[in-house]
N, C-alpha and C positions, 0 to 999 in steps of 0.2 A: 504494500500500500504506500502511496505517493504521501510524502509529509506535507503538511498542509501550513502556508505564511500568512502569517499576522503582519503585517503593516502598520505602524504609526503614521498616518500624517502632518505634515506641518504647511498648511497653509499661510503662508506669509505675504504681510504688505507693509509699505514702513518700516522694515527692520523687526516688524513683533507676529508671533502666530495669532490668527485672528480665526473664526468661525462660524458662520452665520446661517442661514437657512435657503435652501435652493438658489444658492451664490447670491442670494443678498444680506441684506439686516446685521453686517459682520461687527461681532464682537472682542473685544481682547482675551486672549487665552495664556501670553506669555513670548518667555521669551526664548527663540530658535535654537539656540546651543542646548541650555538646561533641559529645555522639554524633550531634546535628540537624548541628551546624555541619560535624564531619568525613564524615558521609556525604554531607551537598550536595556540600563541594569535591572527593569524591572520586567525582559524577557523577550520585548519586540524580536523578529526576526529580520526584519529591517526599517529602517528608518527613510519616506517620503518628503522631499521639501518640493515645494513649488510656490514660486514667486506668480502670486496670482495679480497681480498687478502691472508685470513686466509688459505683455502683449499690450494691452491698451495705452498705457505709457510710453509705447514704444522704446523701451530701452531696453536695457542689456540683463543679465540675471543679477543680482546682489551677492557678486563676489565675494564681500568680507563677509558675509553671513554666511554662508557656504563654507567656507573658511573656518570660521569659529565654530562651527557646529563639527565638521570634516574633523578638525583637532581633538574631540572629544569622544569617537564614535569606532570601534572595532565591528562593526556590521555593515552588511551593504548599505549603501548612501548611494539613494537617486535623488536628482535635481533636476525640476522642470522651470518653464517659466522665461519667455524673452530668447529661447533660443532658434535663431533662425538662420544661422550658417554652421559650415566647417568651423570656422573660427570659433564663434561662440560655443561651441560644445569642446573645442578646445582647452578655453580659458576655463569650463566649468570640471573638468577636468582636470585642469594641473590644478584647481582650488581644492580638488580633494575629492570629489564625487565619482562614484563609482559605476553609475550610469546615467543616463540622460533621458530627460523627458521632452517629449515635441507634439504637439499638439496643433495650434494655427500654423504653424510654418510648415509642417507635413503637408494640412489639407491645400496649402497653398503652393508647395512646391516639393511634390512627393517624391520629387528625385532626391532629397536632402536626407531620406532615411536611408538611403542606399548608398550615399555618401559619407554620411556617418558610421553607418557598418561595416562599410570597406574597409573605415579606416581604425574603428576601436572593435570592431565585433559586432554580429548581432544580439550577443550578450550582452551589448552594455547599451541599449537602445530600446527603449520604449516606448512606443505611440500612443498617446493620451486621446482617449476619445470618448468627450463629453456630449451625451445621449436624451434628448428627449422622446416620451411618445408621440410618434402623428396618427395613432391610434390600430385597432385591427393587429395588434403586436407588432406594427412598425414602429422602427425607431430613428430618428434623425442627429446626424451628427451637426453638432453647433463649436463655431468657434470663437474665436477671442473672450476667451474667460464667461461661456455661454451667454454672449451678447449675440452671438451672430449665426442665424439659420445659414446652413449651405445646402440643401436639398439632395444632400445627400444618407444614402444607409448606410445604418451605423456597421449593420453585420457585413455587406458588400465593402465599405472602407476595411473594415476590419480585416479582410481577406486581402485586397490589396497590401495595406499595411506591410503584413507578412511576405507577400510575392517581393517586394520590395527590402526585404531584410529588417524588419521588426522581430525582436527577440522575445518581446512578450505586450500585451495591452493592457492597459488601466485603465479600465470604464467604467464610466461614472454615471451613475443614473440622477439627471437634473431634477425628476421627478422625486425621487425618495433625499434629494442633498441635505443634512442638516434633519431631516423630520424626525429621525429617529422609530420611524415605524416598520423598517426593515429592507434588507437590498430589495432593487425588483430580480428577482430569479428568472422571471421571463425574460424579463433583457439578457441576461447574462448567461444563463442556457442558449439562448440561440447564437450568441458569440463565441461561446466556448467549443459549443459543437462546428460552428461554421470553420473554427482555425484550426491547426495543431500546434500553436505555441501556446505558452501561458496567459491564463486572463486574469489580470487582479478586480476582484469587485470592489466597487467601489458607491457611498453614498447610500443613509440610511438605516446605518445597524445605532441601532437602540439597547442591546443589549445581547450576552452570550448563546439565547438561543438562533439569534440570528444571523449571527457564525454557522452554525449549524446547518441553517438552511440552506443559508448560501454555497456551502458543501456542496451536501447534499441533493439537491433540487437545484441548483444554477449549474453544478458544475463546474465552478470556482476552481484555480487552482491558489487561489491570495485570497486575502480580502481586507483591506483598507479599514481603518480605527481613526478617529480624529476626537469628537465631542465628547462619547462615553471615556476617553482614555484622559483628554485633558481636565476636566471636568472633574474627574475620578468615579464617575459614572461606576463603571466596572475595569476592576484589576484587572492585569494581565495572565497572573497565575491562576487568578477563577475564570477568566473565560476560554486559558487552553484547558482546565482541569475539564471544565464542563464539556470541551471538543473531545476532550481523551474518553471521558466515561462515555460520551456517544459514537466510540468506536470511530473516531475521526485520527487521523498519527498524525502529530505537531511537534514540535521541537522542542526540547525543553533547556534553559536554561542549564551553563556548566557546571 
């Protein structure tokens, strides 16, 4: 049996982790190193930053925060956010990050995943794709920090994605962001069956049975933590304890 990852994320703007509700209403959660460093020791199997403000700002990733956080952190460390060339997954890179998140600049110039891949791996390359329903269990991929309809499917990009050299997906359901009533499984079942690389869920979990589900019924091979984990909602050892007694294999702490 496949072990199954827990994800911290850190959504960050301004330099602090923020978290709001279906990417709006964002509140302060902390700050980017600390919350990296207390969720590794407290059993994350990797640690998510994305600079949710880089795309619409147009600017670059927040290198020193990358940085500070990268110093702190013996786990995988992904970084999204503002990256739209070679270069910039470069520099987020020598900051310390161990793979790359791309999201608008993929849907905008998908030669750029296959660029990236060539040259760090498609292991270290991840295509972020933020998902709403256009109903009928279609799903549409939305860009710049889910401002922006592209009329496209999410499960058909998500296939691309991969053809292209995408090493795994973080998909994010716009509908469940923040609510806390649980991932959508539909979405993430139909993504996970559509590819053969990794899909991290993402958006929605409320609490350890919902890990479970996402398993289970979506097909998950990840699944993304943000509010319950900042918050302190639910520990990290009660909700892999809770995936182990449901016959789920996770990772435990050294």
């Amino acid at each position: 049996m496949l072990t199954k990852r827990i994800i911290a994320c850190l959504d960050v703007t301004g330099g602090r982790v923020v978290k709001g509700v279906q990417f709006l209403n964002l509140r302060d959660a902390g700050d980017p190193a600390d919350l990296a460093e207390a969720h590794s020791a407290a059993g994350a199997d990797e640690i998510v930053l994305l600079d949710i403000s880089a795309t619409a700002e147009q600017r670059a990733t927040l290198l020193e925060t990358v940085r500070r956080a990268a110093r702190r952190l013996f786990i995988p460390f992904t970084v999204g956010g503002g990256i739209r060339s070679l270069a910039d997954a470069s520099a987020v890179f020598d900051a310390g990050a161990d793979k790359v998140s791309i999201n608008s600049a993929a849907l905008c110039d998908p030669t750029l995943i296959t660029c990236i891949a060539e040259r760090f791996g498609s292991q270290a390359v991840i295509v972020a794709i933020d998902a709403k329903s256009a109903g009928n269990q279609h799903y549409q991929a939305f860009a710049r920090g889910g401002r922006t309809p592209t009329g496209r499917d999410a499960c058909l990009w998500a296939q691309e994605a991969e053809s292209r050299g995408a090493g795994e997906i973080l998909l994010t359901s716009m509908d469940r962001d923040g609510t806390g009533v649980g991932f959508d499984c539909v979405l993430t079942r139909s993504v996970s069956d559509a590819v053969r690389i990794p899909v991290i869920a993402s958006g929605g979990a409320g609490g350890a049975e919902h890990f479970v589900n996402v398993f289970r019924d979506g097909h998950a091979d990840a699944a993304l933590a943000a509010s319950i984990l900042h918050y302190g909602t639910t520990a990290l050892a009660e909700l892999k304890q809770t995936l182990s007694t449901a016959g789920i294999s996770v990772r435990w702490p050294c």
